[in-house]
C-alpha positions in Angstrom: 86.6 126.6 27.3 83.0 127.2 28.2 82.8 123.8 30.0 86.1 124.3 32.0 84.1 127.7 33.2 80.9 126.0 34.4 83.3 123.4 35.9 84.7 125.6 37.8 81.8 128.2 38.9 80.3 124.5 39.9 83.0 123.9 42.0 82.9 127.2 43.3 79.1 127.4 44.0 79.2 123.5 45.9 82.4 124.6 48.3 80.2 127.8 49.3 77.3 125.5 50.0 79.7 123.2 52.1 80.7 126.0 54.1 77.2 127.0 54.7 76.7 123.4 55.9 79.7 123.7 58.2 78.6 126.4 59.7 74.8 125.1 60.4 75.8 122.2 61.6 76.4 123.7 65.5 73.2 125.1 65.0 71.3 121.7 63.8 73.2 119.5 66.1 71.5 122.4 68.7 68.3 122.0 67.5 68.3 117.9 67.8 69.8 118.1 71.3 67.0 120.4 72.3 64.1 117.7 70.9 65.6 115.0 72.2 66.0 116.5 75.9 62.0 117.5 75.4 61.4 114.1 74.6 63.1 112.8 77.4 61.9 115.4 79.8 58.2 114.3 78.3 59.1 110.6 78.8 60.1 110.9 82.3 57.1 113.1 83.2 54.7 110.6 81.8 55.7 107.1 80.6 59.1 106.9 83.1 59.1 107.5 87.2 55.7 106.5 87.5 55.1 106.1 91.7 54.7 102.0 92.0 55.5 101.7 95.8 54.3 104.3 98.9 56.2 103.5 101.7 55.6 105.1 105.5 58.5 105.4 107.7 58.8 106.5 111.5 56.1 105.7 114.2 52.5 106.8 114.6 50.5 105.5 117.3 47.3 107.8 116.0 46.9 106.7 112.5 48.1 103.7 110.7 50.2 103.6 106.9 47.1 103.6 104.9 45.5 106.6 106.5 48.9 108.5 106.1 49.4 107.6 102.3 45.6 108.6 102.1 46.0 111.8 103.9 49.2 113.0 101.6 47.0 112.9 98.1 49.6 110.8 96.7 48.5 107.8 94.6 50.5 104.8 92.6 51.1 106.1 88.9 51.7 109.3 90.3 54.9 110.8 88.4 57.7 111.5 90.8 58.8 114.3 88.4 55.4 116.1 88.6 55.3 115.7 92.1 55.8 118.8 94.5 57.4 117.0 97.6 56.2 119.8 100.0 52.7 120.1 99.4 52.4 116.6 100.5 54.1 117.5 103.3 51.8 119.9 104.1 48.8 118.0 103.1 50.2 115.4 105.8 50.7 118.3 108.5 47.4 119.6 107.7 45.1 116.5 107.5 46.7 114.7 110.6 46.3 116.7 114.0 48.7 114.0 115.6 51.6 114.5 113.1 54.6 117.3 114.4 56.7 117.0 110.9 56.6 115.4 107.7 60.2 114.2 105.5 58.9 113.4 102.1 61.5 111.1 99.9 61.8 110.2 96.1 63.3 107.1 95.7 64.1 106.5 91.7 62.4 105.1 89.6 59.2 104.3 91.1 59.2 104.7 95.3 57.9 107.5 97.7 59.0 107.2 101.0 56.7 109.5 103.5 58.5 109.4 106.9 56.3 110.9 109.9 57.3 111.9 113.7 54.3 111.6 115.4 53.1 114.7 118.1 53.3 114.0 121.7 52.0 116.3 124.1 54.4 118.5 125.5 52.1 121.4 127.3 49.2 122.5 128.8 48.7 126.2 127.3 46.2 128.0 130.1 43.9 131.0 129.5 41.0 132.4 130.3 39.3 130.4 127.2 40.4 127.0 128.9 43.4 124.3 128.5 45.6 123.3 125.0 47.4 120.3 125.0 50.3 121.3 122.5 53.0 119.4 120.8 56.9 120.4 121.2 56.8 122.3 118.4 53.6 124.3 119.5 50.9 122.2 117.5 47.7 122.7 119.1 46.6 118.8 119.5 43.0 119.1 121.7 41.3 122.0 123.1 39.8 120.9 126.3 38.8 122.5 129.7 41.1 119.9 131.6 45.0 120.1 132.5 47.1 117.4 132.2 49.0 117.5 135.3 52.2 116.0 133.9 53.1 118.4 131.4 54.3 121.6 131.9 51.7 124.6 132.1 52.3 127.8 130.5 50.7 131.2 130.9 50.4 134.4 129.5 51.2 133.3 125.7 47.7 134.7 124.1 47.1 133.0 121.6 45.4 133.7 118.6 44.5 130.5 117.5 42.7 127.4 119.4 42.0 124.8 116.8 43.5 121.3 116.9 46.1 120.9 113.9 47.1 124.5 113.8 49.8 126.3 115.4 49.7 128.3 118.4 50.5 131.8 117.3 50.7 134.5 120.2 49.3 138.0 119.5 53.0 139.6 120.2 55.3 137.7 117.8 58.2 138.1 120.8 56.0 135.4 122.8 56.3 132.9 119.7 59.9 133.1 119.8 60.2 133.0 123.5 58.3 130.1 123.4 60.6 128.2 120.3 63.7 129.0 122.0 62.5 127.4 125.6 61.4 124.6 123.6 64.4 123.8 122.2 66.2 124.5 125.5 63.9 121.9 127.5 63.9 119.5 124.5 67.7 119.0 125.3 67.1 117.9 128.2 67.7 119.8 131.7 68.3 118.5 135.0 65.9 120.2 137.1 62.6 120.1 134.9 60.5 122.9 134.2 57.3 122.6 135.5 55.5 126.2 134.8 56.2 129.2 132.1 54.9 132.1 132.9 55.7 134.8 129.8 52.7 137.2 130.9 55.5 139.8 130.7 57.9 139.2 128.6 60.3 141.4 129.9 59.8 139.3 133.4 59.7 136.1 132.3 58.9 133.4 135.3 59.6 129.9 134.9 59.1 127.2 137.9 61.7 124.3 138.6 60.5 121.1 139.7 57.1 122.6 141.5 59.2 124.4 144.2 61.8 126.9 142.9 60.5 130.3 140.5 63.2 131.8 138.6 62.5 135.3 137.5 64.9 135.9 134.9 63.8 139.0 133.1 63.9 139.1 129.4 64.6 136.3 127.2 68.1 137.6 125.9 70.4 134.9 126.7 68.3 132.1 127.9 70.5 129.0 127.7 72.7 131.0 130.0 69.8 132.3 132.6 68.4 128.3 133.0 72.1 127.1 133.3 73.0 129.5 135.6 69.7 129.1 137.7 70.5 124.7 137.8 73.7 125.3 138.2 72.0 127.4 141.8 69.1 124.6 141.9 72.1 122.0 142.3 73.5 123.7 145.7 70.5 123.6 147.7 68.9 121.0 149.5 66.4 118.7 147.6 63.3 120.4 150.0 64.0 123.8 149.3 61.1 125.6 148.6 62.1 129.7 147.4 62.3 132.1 144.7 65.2 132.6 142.5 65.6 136.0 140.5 68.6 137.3 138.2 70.5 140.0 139.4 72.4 142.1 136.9 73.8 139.9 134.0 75.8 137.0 135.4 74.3 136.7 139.2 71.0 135.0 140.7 69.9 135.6 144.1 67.7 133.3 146.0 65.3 133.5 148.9 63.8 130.8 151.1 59.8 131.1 150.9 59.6 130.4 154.2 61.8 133.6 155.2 59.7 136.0 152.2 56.5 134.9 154.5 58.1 135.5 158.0 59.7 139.2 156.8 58.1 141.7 158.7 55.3 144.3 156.8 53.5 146.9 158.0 49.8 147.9 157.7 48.5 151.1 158.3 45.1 152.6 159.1 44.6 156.5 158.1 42.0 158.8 159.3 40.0 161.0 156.6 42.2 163.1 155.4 44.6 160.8 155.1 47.0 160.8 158.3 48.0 157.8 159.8 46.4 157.0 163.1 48.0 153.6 164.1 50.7 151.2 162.3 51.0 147.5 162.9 53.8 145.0 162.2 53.6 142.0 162.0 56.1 138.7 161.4 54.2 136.4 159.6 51.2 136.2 157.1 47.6 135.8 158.0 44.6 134.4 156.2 41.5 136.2 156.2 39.9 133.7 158.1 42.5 134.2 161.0 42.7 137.8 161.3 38.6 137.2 161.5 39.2 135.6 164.8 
């Protein structure tokens, strides 16, 4: 009788114990998933991925592929899984005045692909400090006295910043988006080039067609749609016009012959003491100093 007991209270005691087992077993079969993910994750970040190739893609006229590889930090047996894609970006950006962007690739298992577009001057920024040559997208690439006469010249920007590799950054934050959105606009491509940007005030901006036409169009709201409109003007007169073309309301430009702003008639005045007029003159066209001398 007494063994029949212990025969069952055994059979009792290994049922509860296989119960247990079932239900630990989500809970081991946990636990060894989790170490064997860190293991791997430990692997690939330092036996696996190791960086065996560095390849440089686009075109750089300024620096060849060994100064570009040398200028991101990045070295063979590297790990790509450790490696932070835009700080070598930015190491690129930073360390190579002549570089507008950086696109930084991981190739698996073992290649980095660094692909550059290279800066081309796009702008001679003018101030009273002197002449930057900037990039498209506003790098500053050389700080020199002299304009290059082939690029367009802007004025009025005031920038903050005048060191070659940096930015240009205006004091008023409106001017850096003025600037980004004519970039974009003349980076498309327009039929009559833009040859001057004047955002002095940048709630009367100026910008200069082809050396001969100024197109006041007043604030920047709706850009695209000021330039158009002013080509669209540009494209009716004749190829020798010389004028000034300003925006009028919201949808109309008027234009004026400079020929015909010099010849309108103006009046000078000469006053006595207290202020009265004593004789008026009008005259038809301008006169230099030199001429009214004689």
């Amino acid at each position: 009788m007494q063994d029949v007991e212990k025969t069952e209270i055994q059979r009792d005691t290994s049922a509860r114990r296989k119960r247990r087992r079932n239900r630990m077993r989500p809970f081991y079969s946990l636990v060894v998933f989790i170490l064997v993910i860190g293991v791997g994750v430990a692997l690939c970040m330092t036996v696996f991925f190791n960086i065996q190739t560095i390849e440089i893609a686009g075109e750089s006229s300024e620096y060849s592929a060994e100064e570009i590889a040398q200028a991101s930090g990045v070295h063979t047996g590297d790990n790509l899984m450790r490696l932070n894609s835009e700080q070598v970006e930015q190491n690129v950006l930073s360390g190579l005045v002549f570089v507008d962007s950086v696109r930084v690739e991981k190739e698996f298992p073992d290649m980095l692909v660094i692909t550059v577009t290279p800066s081309i001057p796009a702008y001679n920024l003018v101030d009273e400090s002197g002449t930057l040559q900037v990039s498209a997208a506003g790098k500053i690439l050389k700080n020199s006295p002299e304009t290059d006469l082939s690029l367009p010249t802007i004025t009025g920007f005031e920038t903050k910043t005048r060191e070659p590799g940096m930015m240009i950054t205006s004091v008023d934050s409106q001017k850096d988006q003025i600037f980004q959105t004519l970039s974009e606009l003349i980076a498309q491509g327009l039929e009559y080039p833009i040859t001057a940007i004047d955002v002095t005030d940048k709630y009367d901006i100026v910008l200069t067609f082809d050396d001969r036409i100024e197109f006041s169009l007043g604030n920047w709201n709706e850009l695209s749609y000021k330039v158009s409109l002013a080509e669209t003007v540009i494209g009716k007169l004749s190829a020798d016009k010389v004028g000034y073309l300003t925006m009028i309301g919201d949808h109309q430009c008027s234009y004026r012959d400079k020929d015909d702003v010099e010849r309108q008639p103006f009046v000078t005045a000469v006053t006595d003491e207290d202020g009265n007029i004593v004789t008026t003159t009008t005259m038809t066209e301008t006169t230099t100093a030199d001429e009214a001398a004689q």
